[in-house]
C-alpha positions, 0 to 999 in steps of 0.5 A: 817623894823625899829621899831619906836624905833630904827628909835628914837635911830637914831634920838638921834645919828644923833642929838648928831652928829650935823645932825639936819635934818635926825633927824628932818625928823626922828621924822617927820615920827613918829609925834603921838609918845610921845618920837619923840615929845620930841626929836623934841622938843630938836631939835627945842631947839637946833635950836633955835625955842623956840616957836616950842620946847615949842610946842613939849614938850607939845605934849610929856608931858615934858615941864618940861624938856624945861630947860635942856641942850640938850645933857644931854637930848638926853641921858636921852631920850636913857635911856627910848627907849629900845635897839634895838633887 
């Protein structure tokens, strides 16, 4: 079975790779998780819903990042999960 985390680390990749809907299902799955909120919030970024990212970054407590260019983002994401076992 995936821990959180690494279903996360997926959702980054699948992200970074253009696939915004296995990611966006991803962090779907893990709505109550602080660092999915943040990757959703970049997804709807890169989506162009400005109005939805806005919301996700308020859920994880990073509207500070809501600037940031997303591919920067989702690595600084990856930095903070840990690696998968």
């Amino acid at each position: 079975m995936n821990t959180p985390q690494v279903e996360l680390l997926r959702a980054i990749d699948h992200a970074l790779a253009g696939e915004w809907d296995a990611a966006h299902q991803i962090v779907q799955r893990h709505e109550d998780d602080a660092t999915a909120s943040w990757i959703h919030a970049v997804l709807h970024k890169v989506e162009g819903d400005l109005g939805n990212a806005r919301y996700w970054y308020n859920r994880a407590n990073r509207l500070a990042h809501a600037a940031d260019e997303p591919r920067k983002e989702l690595a600084v994401i990856r930095a903070k999960l840990p690696s998968a076992p």
